[in-house]
N, C-alpha and C positions, 0 to 999 in steps of 0.2 A: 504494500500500500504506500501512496506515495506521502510526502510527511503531510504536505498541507489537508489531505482525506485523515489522517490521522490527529491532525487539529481539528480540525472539522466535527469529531465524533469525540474528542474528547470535551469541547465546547457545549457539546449538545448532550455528551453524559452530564456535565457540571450542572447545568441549567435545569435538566427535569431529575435527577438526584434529590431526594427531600431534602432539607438544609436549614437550620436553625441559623439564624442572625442573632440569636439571643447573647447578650450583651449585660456584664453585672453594672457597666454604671456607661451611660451615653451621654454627649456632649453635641450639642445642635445650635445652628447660627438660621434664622430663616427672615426672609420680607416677604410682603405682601400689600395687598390693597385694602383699604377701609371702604367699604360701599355703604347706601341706605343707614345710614346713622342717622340719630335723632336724639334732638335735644331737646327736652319738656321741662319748662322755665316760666315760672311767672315772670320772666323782663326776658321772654327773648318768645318771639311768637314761630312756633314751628320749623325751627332752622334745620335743614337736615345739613348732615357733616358726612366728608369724607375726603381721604388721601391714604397715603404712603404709613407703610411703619416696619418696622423690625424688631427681631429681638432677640431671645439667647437664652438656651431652655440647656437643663441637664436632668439626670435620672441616675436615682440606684435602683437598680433594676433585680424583681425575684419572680422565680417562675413558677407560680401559682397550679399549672397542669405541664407537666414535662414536655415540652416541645411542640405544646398546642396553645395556651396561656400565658402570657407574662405580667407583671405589673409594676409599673415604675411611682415612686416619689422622689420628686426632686426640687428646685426653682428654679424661675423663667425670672429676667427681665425684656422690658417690652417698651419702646419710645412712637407715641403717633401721632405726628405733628400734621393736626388736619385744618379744615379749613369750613366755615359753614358761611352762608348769607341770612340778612336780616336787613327788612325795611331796604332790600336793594344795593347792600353793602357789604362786600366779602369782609371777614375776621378769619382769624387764627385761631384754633383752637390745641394748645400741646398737655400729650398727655402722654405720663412715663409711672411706670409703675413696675413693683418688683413682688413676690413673693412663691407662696408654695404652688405646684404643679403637681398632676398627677397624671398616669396613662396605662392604659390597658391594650395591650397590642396581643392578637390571633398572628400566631406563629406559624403561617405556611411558608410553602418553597417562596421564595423570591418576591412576593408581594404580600407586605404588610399592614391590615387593615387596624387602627388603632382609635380609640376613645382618648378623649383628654381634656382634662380640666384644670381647675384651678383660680385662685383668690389671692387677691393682691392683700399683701399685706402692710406695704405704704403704695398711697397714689399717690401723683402730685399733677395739679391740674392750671396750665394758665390759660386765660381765656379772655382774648380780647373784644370787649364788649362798646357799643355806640357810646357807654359811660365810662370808658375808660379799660384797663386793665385788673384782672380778678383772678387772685391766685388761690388756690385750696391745696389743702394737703391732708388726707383721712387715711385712716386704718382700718382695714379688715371692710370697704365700704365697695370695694368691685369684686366680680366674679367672671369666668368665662368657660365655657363649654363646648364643646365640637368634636366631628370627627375627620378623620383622616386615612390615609395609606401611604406607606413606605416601601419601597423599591431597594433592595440588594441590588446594588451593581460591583461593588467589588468585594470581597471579606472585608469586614468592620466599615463598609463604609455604606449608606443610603444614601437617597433621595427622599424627600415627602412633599405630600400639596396637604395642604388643611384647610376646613372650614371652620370659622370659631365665631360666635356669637357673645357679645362683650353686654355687660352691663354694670353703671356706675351710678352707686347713689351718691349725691353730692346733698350742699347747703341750700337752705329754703323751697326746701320740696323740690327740687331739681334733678333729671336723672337724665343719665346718657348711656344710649343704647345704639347699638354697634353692629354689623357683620366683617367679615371680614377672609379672604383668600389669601393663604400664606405658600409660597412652596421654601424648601429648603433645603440643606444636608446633614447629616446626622454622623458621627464618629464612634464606634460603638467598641469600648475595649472590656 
């Protein structure tokens, strides 16, 4: 057989071989988009918000069903400098927050289907408003939730896309609620 047919078949044993990515602690950089956000405000009438944001997620990771199950705690920090209108007038709305993370990822061959949550445990929120500039800072006052899939492409290394749904309660009955598409890569040792 000639070598490249012998590449060829070892490529294509590698790939449908079952294969655990299971990983005791991971380490992930990922952005994404902020869509459909909403801010509900007595001084701001129906603004929805959206942009860019990034962030930086880790896990110790224990596998709950041998090579079918895993489940991670860890934390994420997360920065989303967005943007909403009001009365006709683009603002800035920046929001950075850090705390615990959690995930639950189904351990098949090469695509990894995963849950994941998690609550801030500092926000910090500036928000530029028609009266000026308004900063907040809360504990334990957001949450987020979504799912995802993760992609093996090389040992220890992924790919993922997410969806996550963001919610922040803030000052004076105000809340901001969020979606949001993340993709990213994951380092799994």
């Amino acid at each position: 057989m000639k070598l490249s047919n012998k590449l060829a078949c070892l490529v294509v044993a590698m790939v449908l071989v079952p294969s655990v990515s299971f990983a005791i602690v991971d380490f992930g950089v990922y952005g994404g988009y902020t869509f459909a956000g909403k801010i509900d405000s007595p001084t701001i009438d129906d603004a929805e918000t959206d942009g860019w944001q990034y962030g930086f997620i880790g896990h110790l990771n224990k596998s709950i069903i041998p090579m079918i199950l895993s489940m991670g705690i860890g934390g994420f920090y997360q920065r989303s400098p967005l943007e909403y209108s009001d009365s006709g007038k683009d603002y800035d709305l920046t929001k950075t927050m850090y705390g615990i993370d959690a995930i639950a990822t189904l351990e098949l061959p090469i695509i990894h289907p995963y849950l994941r949550a998690g609550i801030a445990i500092n926000e910090k929120i500036k928000v530029d408003t028609p009266s000026g500039t308004y900063t907040d800072e809360k504990k334990f006052n957001s949450y987020y939730f979504g799912l995802g899939a993760a992609f093996t492409v090389f040992p220890f290394i992924q790919i993922f896309g997410e969806y996550l749904y963001n919610y922040s309660k803030q000052e004076h009955d105000s809340t901001l609620h969020s979606n949001s598409i993340n993709i990213g890569a994951r380092l799994n040792i």
